[in-house]
VEXTOR-400672 format. One record per residue (C-alpha): x, y, z; residue in one letter; chain. Coordinates in Angstrom, 3 decimals. Layout:
N
REC        u        v        w residu chaine
REC        X        Y        Z      a      A
...
// end
This chain:
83
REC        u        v        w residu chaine
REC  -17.278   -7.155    0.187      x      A
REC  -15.899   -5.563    3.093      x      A
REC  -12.827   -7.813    3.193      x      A
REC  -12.254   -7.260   -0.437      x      A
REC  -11.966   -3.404    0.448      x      A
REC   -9.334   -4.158    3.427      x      A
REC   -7.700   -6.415    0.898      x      A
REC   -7.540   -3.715   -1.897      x      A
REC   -6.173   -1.500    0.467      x      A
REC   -2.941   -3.685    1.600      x      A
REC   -2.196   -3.858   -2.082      x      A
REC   -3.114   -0.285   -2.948      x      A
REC    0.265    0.707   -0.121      x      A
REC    2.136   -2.113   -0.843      x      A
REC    2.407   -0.777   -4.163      x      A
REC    3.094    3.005   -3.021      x      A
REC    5.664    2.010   -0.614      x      A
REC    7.365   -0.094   -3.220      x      A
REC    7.323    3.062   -5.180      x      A
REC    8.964    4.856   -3.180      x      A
REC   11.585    2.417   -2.689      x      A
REC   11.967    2.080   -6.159      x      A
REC   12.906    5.646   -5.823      x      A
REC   14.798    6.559   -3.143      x      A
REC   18.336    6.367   -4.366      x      A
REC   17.588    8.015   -7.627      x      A
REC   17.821   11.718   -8.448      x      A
REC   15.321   14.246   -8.152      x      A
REC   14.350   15.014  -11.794      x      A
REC   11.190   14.895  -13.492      x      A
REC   10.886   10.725  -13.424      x      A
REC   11.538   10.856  -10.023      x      A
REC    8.615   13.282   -9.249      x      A
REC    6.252   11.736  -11.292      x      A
REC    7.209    7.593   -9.543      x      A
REC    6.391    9.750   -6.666      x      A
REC    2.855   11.113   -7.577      x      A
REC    1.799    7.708   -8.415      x      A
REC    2.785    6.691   -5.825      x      A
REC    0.829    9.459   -3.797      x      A
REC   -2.042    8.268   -5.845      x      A
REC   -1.873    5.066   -4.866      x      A
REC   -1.870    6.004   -1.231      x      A
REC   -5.095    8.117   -1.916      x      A
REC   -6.286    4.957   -3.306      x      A
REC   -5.078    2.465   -0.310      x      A
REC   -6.892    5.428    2.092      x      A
REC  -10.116    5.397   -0.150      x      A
REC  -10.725    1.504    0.630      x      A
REC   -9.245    1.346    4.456      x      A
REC  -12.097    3.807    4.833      x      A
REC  -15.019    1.701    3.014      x      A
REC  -14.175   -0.867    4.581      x      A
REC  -14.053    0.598    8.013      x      A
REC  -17.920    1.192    7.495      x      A
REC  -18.294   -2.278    8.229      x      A
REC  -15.607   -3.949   10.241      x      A
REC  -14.688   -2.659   13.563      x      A
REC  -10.713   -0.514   13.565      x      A
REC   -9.598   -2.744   16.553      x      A
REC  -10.238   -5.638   13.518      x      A
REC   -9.636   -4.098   10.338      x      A
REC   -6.115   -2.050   11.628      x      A
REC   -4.195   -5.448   12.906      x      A
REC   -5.392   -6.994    9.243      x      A
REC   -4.040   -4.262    6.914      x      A
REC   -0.567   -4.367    9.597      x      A
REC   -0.063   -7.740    9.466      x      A
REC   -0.794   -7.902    5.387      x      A
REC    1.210   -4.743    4.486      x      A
REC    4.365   -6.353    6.821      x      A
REC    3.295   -9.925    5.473      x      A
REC    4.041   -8.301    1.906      x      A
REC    6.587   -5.818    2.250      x      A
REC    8.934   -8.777    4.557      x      A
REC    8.114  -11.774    3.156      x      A
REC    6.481  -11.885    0.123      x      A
REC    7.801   -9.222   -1.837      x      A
REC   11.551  -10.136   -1.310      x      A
REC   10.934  -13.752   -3.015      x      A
REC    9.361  -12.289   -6.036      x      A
REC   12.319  -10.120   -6.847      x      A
REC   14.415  -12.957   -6.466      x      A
// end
């Protein structure tokens, strides 16, 4: 279970910083702030399961993991998808 936490929580920022992408080059109006408070929520989220799964893998494990996914993702994955 703890690997399905770490796992959650790569997807959980994926998502926000995809978000926030999605929004960066669009004007501040009220679609813009509420992109952005999901996507706050979504961090909140990512942060919620980092932390349970922290409880039973060691940082010096877990933090190289959700790195590697979230730049996995965000630089390699993601880009073929929106292809």
């Amino acid at each position: 279970m703890r690997y399905i936490y770490l796992f959650l929580s790569i997807a959980f920022n994926v998502t926000s910083y995809l978000l926030y992408k999605n929004i960066s080059n669009k004007p501040h109006d009220i679609l813009w702030i509420v992109i952005f408070t999901i996507g706050l929520a979504l961090g909140g989220v990512n942060v919620f399961f980092f932390t349970k799964a922290l409880k039973d893998i060691q940082l010096s494990i877990a933090y190289p993991i959700f790195s590697g996914g979230c730049i996995f993702l965000m630089g390699g994955l993601v880009p073929c998808l929106l292809c």
